[in-house]
N, C-alpha and C positions, 0 to 999 in steps of 0.2 A: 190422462197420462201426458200430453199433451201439454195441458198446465202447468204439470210439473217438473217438464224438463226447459219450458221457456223458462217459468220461476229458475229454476236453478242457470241457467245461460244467464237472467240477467243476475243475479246473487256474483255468479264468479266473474261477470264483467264488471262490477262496480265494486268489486274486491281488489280484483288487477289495477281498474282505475285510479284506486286508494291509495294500495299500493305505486305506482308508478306518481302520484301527485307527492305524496309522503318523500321519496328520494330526491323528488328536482326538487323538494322544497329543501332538504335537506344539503343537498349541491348548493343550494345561493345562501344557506345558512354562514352569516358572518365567522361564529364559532370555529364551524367545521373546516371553511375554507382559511379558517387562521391556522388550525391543526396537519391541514394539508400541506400552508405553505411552512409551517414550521417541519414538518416530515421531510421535504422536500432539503429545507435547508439542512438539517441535520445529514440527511443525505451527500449533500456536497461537501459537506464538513469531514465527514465518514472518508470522501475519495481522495480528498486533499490531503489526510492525516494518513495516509495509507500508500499515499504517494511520496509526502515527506519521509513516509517509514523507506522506503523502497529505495529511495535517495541517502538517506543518511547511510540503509547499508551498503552500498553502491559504496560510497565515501569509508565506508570502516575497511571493507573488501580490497578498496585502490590503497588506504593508507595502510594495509597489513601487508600485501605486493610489497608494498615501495619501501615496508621497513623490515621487511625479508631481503629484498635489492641491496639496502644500506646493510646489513649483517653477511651478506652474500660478500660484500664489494670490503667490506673490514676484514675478513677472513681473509682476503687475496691480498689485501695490502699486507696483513700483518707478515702473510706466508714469503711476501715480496721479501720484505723486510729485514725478518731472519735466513732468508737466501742470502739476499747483499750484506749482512754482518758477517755470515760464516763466509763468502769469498771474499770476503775484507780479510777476513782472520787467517785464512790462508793463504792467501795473498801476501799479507806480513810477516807468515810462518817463512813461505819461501824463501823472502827477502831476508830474511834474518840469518840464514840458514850459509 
């Protein structure tokens, strides 16, 4: 009995060993660590393009203010405007009168 639970200790130690030699080999494998830093790069790539998005709406957001502002500020001229013609016009009513 004895036997056969050393046998099995060292079976699953040089199974773990296999395994654990199999992954660092796999870590310095040139492949993988190309796949890593290309993940990696994709990655940055991902935060950049997601920043630019965030920025350009930022920019759509200020430019849609600012051309609300400018229709804000046309509206008030215009109102200005036809004020000062109608007391122009009365104005000239009176004088003529």
């Amino acid at each position: 009995m004895l036997v056969l639970v050393s046998g099995a200790v060292v079976v699953v130690g040089t199974l773990l060993l296999a395994c654990v030699l199999y992954i660092s080999r796999r870590e310095t494998d040139p492949v993988v660590a190309a796949l890593k830093r290309d993940v990696r790069d994709a990655e940055k790539r991902m935060r950049l393009a997601t920043l630019e998005v965030n920025k350009a709406q930022t920019e759509r957001e200020t430019a849609k203010a600012a051309k609300e502002a400018a229709d804000d500020a046309k509206a008030q001229l215009v109102k200005a405007h036809t004020a000062q013609t109608r007391a122009y016009k009365d104005e000239r009513a009176h004088l003529t009168k």
